[in-house]
Residue frames as qw, qx, qy, qz and C-alpha x, y, z in Angstrom:
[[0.009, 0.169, -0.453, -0.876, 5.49, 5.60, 12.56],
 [0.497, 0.469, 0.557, -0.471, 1.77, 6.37, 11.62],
 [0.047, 0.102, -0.601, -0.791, 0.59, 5.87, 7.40],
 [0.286, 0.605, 0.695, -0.265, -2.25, 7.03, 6.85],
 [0.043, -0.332, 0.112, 0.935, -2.26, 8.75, 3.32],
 [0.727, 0.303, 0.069, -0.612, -5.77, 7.89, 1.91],
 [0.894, 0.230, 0.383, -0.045, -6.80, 4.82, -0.29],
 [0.878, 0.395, 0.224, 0.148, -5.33, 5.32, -3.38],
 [0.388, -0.707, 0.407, 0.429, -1.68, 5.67, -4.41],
 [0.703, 0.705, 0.031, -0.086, -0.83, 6.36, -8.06],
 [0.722, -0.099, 0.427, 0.535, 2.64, 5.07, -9.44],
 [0.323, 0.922, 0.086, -0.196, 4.45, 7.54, -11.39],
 [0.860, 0.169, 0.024, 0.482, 7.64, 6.75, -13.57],
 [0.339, -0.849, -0.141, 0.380, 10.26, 9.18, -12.07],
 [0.313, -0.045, 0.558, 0.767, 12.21, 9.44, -15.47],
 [0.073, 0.624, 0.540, 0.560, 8.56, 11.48, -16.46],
 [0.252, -0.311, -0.470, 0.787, 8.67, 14.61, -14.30],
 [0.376, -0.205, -0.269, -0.863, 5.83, 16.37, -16.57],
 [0.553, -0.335, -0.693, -0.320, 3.71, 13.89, -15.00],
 [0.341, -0.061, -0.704, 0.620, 4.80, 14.37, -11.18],
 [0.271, 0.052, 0.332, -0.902, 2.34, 17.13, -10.30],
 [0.676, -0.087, -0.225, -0.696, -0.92, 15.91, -12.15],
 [0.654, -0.053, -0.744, 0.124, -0.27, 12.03, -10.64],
 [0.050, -0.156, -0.596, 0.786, -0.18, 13.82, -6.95],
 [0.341, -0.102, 0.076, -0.931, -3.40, 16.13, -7.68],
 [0.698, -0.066, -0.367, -0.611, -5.16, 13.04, -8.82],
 [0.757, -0.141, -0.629, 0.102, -4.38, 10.59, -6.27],
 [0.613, -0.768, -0.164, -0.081, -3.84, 10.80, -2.46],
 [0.313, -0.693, 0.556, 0.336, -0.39, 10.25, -2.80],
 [0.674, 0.636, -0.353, -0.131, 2.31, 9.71, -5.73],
 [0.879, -0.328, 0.326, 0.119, 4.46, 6.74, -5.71],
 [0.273, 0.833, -0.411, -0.252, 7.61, 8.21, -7.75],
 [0.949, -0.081, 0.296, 0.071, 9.15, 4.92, -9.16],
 [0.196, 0.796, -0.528, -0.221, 12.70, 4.75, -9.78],
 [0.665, -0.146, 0.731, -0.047, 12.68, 1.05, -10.06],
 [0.540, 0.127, 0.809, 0.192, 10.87, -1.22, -12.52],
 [0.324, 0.872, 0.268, -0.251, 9.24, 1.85, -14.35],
 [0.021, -0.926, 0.244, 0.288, 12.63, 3.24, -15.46],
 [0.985, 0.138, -0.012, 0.101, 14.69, 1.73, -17.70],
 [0.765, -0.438, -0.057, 0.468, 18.76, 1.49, -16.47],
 [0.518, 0.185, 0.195, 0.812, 19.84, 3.96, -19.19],
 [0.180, -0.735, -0.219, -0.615, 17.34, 6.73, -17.74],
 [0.608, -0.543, -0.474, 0.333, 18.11, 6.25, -14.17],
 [0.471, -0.060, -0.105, 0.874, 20.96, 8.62, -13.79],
 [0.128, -0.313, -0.198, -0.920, 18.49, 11.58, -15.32],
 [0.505, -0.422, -0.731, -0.179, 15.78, 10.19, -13.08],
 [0.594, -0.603, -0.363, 0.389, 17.22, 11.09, -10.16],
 [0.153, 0.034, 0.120, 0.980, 18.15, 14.49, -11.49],
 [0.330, -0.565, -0.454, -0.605, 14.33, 14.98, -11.67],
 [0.596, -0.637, -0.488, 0.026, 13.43, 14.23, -8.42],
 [0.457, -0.077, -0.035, 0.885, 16.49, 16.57, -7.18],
 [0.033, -0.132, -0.155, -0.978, 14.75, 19.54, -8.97],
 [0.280, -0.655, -0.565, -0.417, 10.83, 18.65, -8.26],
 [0.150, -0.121, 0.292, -0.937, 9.00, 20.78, -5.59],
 [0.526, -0.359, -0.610, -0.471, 6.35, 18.30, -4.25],
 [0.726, -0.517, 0.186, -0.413, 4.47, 17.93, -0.70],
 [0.490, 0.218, -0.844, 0.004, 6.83, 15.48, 0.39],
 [0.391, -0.038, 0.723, -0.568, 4.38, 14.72, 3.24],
 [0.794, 0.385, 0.196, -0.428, 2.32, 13.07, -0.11],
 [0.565, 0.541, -0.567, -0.256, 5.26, 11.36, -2.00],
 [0.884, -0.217, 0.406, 0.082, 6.46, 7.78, -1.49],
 [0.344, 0.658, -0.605, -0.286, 9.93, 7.03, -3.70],
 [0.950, -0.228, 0.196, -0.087, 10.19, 3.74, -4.83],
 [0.068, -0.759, 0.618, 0.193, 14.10, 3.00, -4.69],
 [0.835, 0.255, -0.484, -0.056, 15.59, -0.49, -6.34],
 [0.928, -0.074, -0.360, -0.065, 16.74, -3.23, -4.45],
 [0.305, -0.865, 0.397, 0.037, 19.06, -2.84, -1.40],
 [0.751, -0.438, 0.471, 0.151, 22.25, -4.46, -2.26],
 [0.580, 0.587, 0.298, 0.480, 22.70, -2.68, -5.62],
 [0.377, 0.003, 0.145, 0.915, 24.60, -0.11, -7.11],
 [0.211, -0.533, -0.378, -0.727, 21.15, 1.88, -8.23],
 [0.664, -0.444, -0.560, 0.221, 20.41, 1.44, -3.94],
 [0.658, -0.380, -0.151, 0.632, 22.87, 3.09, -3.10],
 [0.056, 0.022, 0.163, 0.985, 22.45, 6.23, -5.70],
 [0.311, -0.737, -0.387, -0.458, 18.74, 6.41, -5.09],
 [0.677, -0.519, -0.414, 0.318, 19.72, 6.81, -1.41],
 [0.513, -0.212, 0.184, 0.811, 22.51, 9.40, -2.13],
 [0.005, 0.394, 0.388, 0.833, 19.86, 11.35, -4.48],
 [0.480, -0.614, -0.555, -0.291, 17.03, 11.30, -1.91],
 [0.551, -0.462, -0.134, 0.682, 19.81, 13.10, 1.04],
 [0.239, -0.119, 0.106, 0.958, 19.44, 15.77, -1.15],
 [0.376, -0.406, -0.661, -0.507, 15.74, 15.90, -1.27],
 [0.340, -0.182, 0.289, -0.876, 13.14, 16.63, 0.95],
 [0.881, -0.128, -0.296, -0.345, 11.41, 13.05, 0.29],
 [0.182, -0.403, 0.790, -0.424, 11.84, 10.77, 3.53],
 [0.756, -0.055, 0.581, -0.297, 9.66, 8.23, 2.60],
 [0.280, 0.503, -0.730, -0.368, 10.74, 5.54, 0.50],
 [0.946, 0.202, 0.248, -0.057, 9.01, 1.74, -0.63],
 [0.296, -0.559, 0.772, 0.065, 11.97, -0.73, -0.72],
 [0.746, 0.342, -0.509, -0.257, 11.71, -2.97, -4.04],
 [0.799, 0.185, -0.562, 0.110, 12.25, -6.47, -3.43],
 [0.295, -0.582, 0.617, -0.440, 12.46, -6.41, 0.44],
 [0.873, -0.033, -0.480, 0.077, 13.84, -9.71, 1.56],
 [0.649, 0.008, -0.557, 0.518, 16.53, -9.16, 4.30],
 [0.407, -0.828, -0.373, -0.100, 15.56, -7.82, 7.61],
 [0.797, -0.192, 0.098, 0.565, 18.99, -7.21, 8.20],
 [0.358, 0.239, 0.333, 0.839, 19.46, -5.05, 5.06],
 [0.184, -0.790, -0.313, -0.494, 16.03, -2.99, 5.66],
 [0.634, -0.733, -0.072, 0.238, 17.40, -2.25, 9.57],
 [0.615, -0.374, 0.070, 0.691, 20.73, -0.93, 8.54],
 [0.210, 0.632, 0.406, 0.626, 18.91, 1.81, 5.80],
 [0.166, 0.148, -0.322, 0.920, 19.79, 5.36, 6.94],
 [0.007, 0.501, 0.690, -0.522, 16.88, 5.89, 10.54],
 [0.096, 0.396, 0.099, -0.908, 16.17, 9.25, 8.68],
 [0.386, 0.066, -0.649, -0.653, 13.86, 7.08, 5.95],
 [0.607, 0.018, 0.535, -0.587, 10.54, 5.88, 6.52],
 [0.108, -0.071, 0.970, 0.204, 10.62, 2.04, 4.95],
 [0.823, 0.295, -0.070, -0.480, 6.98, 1.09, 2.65],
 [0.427, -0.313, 0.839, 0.123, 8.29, -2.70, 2.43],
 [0.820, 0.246, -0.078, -0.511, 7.10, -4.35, -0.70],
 [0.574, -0.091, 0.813, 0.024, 7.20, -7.98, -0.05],
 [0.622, 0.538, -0.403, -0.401, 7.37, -8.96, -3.98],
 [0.229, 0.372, -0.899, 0.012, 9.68, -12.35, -3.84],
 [0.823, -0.314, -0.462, -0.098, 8.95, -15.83, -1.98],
 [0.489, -0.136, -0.588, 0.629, 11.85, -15.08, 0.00],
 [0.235, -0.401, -0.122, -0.877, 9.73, -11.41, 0.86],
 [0.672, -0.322, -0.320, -0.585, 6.58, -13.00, 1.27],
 [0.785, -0.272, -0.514, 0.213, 8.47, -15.39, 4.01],
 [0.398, 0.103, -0.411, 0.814, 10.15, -12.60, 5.68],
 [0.224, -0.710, -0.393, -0.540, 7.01, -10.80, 5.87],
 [0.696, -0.580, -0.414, 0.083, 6.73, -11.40, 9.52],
 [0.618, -0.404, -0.017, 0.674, 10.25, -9.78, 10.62],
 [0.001, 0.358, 0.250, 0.900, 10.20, -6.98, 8.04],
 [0.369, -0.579, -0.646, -0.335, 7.26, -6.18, 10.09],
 [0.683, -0.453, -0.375, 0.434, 8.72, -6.33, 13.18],
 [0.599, 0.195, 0.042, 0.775, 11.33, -3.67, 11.92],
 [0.084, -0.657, -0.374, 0.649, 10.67, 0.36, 13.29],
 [0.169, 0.497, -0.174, -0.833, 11.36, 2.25, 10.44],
 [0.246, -0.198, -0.744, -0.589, 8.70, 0.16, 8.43],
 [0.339, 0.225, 0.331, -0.851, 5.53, 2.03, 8.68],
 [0.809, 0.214, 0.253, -0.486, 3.90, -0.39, 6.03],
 [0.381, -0.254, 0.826, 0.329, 4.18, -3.37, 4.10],
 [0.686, 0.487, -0.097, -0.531, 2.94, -3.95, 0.48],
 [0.616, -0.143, 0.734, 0.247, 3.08, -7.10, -1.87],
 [0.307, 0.517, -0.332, -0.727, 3.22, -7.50, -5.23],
 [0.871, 0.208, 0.313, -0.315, 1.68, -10.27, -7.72],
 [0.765, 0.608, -0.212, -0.009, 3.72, -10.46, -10.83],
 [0.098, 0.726, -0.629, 0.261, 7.24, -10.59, -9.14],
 [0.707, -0.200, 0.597, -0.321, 5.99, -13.13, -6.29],
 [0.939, 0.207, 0.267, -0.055, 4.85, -15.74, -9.09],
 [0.640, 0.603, -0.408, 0.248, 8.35, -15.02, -11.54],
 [0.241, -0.694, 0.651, -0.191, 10.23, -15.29, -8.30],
 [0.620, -0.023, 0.773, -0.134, 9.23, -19.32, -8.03],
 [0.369, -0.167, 0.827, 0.390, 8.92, -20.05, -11.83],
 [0.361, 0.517, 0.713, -0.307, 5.41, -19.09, -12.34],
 [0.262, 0.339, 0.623, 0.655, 3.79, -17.19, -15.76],
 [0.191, -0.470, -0.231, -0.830, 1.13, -15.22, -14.48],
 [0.022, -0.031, -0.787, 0.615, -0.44, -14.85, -10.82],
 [0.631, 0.287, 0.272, -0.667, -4.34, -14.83, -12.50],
 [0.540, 0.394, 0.710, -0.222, -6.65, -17.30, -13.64],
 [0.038, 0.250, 0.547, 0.798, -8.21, -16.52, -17.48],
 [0.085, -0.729, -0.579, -0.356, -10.97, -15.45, -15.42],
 [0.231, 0.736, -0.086, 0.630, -9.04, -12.77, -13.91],
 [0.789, -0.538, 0.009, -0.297, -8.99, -14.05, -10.40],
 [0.176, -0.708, 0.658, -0.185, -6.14, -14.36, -8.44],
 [0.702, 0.066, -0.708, 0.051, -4.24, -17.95, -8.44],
 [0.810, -0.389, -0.389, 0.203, -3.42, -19.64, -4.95],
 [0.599, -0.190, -0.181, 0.757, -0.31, -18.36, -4.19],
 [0.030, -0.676, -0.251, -0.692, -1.27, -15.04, -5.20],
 [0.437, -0.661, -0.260, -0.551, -3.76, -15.04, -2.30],
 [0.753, -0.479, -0.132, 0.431, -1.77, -16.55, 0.25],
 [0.368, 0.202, -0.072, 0.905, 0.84, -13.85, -0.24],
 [0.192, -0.535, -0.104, -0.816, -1.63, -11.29, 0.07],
 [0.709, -0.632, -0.293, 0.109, -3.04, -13.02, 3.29],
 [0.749, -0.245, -0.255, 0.560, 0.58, -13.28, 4.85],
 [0.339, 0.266, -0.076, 0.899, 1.58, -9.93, 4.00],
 [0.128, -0.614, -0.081, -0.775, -1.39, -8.59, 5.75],
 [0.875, -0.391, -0.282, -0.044, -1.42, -10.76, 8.58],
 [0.609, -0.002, -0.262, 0.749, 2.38, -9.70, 9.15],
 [0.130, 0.335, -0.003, 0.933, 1.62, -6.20, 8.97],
 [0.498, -0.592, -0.284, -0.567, -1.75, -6.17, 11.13],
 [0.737, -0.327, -0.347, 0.479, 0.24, -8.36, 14.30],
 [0.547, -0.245, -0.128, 0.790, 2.68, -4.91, 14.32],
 [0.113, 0.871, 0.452, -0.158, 0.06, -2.24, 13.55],
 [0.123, -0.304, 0.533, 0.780, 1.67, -1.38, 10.23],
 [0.706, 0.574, 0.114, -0.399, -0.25, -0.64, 7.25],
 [0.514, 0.067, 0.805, 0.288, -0.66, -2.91, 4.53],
 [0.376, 0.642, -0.149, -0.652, -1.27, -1.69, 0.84],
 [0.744, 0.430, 0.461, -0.219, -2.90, -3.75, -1.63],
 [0.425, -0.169, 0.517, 0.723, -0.74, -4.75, -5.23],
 [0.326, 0.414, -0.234, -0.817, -1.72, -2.75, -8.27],
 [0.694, 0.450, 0.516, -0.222, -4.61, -3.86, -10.85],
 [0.247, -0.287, 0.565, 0.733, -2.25, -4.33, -13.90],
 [0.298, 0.345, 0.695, 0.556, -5.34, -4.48, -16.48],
 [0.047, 0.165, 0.222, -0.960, -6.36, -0.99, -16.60],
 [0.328, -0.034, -0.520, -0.788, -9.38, -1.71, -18.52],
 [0.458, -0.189, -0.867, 0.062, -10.85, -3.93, -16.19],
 [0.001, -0.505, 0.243, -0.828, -12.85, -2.12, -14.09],
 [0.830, -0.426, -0.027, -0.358, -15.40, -4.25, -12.25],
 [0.867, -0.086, -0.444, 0.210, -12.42, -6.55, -11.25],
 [0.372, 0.054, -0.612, 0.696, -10.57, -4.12, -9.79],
 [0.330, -0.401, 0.187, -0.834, -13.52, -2.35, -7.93],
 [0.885, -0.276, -0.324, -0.189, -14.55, -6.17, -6.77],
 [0.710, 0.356, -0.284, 0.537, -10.85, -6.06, -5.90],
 [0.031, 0.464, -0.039, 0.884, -10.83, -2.96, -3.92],
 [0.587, -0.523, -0.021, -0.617, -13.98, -3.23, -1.89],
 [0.898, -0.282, -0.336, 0.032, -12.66, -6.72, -0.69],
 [0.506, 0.533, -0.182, 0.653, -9.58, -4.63, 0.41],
 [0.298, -0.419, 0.200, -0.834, -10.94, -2.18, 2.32],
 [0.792, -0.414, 0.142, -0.426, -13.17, -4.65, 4.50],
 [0.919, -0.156, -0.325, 0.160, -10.39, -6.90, 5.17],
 [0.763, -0.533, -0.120, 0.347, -8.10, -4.51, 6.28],
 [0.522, 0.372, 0.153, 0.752, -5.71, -2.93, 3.68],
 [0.152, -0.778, -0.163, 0.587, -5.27, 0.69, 4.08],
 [0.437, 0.659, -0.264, -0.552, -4.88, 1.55, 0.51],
 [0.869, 0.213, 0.441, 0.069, -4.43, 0.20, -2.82],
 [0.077, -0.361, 0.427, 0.825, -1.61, 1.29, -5.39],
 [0.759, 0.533, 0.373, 0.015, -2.61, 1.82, -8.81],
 [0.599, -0.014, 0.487, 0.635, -0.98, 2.32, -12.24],
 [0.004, 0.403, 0.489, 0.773, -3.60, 4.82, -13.85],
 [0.138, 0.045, 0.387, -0.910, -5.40, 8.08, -12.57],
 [0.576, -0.192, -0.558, -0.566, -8.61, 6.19, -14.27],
 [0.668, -0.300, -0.672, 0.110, -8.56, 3.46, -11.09],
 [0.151, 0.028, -0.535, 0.830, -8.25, 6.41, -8.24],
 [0.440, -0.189, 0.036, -0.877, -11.90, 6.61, -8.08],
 [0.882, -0.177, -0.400, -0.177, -13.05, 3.45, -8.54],
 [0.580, -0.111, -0.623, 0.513, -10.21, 2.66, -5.05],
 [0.014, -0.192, 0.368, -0.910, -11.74, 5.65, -3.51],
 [0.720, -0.149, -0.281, -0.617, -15.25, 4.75, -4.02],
 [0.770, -0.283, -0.568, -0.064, -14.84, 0.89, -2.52],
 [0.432, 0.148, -0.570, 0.683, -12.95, 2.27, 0.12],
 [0.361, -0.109, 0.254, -0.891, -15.62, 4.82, 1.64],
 [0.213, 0.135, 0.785, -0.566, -18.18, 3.49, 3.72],
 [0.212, -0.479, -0.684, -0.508, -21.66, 3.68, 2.43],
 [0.235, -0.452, 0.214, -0.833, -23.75, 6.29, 4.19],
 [0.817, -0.400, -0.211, -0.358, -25.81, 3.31, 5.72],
 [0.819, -0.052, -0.461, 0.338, -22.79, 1.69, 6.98],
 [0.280, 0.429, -0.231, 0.827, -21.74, 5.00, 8.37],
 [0.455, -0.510, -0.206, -0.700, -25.19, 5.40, 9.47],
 [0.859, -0.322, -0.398, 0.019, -25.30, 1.79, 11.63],
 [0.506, 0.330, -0.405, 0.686, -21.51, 2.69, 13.07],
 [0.037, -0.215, 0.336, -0.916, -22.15, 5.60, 14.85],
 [0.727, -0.362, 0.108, -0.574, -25.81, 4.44, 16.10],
 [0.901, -0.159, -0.389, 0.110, -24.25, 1.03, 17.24],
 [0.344, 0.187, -0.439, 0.808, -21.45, 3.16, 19.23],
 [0.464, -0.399, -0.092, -0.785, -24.46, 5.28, 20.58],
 [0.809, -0.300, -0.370, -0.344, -25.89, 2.48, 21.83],
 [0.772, -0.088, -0.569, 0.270, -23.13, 0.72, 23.64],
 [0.220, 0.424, -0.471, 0.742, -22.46, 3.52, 25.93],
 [0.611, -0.383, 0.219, -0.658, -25.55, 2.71, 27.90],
 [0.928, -0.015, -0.311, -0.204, -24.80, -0.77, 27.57],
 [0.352, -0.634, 0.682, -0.090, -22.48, -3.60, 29.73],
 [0.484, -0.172, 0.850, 0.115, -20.92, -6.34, 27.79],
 [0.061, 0.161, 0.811, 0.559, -22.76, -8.07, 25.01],
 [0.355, 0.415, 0.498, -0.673, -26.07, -6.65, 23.35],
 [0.377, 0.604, 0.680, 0.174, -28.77, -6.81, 20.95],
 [0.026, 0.495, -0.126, -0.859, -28.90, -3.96, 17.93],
 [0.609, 0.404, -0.314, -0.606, -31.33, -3.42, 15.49],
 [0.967, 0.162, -0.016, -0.195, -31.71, -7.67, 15.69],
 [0.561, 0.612, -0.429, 0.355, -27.59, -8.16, 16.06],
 [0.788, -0.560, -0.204, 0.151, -25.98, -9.46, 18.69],
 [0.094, 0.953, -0.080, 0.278, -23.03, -6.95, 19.88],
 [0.805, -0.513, -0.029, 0.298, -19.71, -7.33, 21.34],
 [0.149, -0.880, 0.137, 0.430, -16.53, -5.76, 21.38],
 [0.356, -0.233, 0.561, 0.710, -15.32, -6.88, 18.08],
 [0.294, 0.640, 0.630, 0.329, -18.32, -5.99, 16.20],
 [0.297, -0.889, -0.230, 0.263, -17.75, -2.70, 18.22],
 [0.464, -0.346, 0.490, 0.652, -13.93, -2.41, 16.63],
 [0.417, 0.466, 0.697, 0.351, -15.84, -3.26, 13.39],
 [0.129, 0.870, 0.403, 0.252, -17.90, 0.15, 13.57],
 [0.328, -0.765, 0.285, 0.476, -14.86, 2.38, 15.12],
 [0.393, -0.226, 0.538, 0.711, -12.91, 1.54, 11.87],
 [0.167, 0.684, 0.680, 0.204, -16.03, 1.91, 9.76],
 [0.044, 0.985, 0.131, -0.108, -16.33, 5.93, 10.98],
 [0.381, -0.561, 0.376, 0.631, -11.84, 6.34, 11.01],
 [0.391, 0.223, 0.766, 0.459, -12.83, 5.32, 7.22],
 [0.088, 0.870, 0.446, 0.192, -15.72, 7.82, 6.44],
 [0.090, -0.958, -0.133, 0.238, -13.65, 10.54, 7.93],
 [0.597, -0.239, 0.428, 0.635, -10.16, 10.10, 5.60]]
């Protein structure tokens, strides 16, 4: 399974169906959330929305609640009658449980928990998961914690180990990995510091929570015309070359060579 639906992915509460179209136009894809977005006495109508919408479902992602619930088991049962086939799996913990989820759904793990963030590896493994995501705020309440930033807005420890692990699972089994939402919407230089560090480690997108932060994840994501520039005149080069060389004062080999192949797959999304 190949995801590849641009940088930025915009959460949309699926109990607001005025909002479904303008949350797609402005983002690359919409991330319809019947989960944590929805509170239990709106579900039922929730999934009556999604029933009646009439999006690209080759741009939606649905996020369903927890397998091994009752709400599981009717998002699952609403989405068979739908035209959306991809779905991000709250609270994935059991490889077990994500392997026995009808074949005809394409799995977005979000590794949210400690037990998650340890399964990471095997959720990975799994075919019908085409990416894994983590999440911050869940991860640190799962183990006892208060808040998964610093007062200077900067990820704690664990935080960042999660995020490692979860991309480190997902890059071993050439799955995409998607970056946790920037919960202070006002913050903009953190998350575009956020963002840019994203993109050049690896992530293939970043959710967000507001259609304000889909530029600023589109922006760190795209190359820079110089970087775009070097790419394609370091590729140039190597075809005349054999093994390791010198560029523009740079020694060259074939991971610096990887480096500028993802560099252009980037400039051309």
């Amino acid at each position: 399974m190949t995801f590849d639906l641009g940088p930025a992915l915009l959460f949309c509460p699926a109990d607001r169906p005025e909002r479904y179209a303008k949350a797609l136009e402005r983002a690359d894809a919409v991330i319809l959330d019947l989960e944590d977005a929805v509170a239990a006495a709106d579900k039922t109508a929730a999934r009556g929305h999604l029933i009646e919408s009439e999006l690209d479902p080759a741009r939606v992602i649905v996020r369903v609640n927890p397998p091994g619930t009752d709400d599981f088991v009717s998002d699952l049962a609403t989405l068979s009658q739908t035209d959306y086939r991809r779905i991000m799996v709250a609270k994935s913990e059991s490889p077990k449980r994500l392997r026995k989820i009808d074949q005809r759904f394409e799995l977005v793990a979000l590794c949210e928990t400690a037990k998650g963030v340890s399964q990471a590896e095997r959720i990975a493994e799994l075919p019908n998961v085409s990416a894994l995501m983590w999440g911050a705020e869940d991860l640190v309440a799962s183990i006892g914690g208060t808040s998964s930033r610093k007062p200077n807005g900067r990820y704690r420890d664990i935080a960042r180990y999660a995020r490692s692990r979860v991309l480190l699972a997902a890059g071993a089994r050439g799955k995409a990995a998607i970056d946790a939402v920037h919960l202070d919407i006002h913050d903009t230089r953190r998350l575009a510091i956020e963002a840019a560090d994203a993109a050049a480690s690896g992530f293939t997108a970043t959710a967000c929570i507001h259609p304000g932060q889909v530029t600023i994840i589109r922006d760190a994501y795209r190359p820079s015309d110089e970087a775009v520039a070097w790419a394609a005149g370091v590729l140039a080069a190597a075809e005349g070359e054999r093994g390791v060389f010198t560029y523009e004062g740079r020694m060259v080999d074939e991971p610096v060579l990887r480096h500028a192949r993802g560099v252009l797959r980037r400039a051309e999304r």
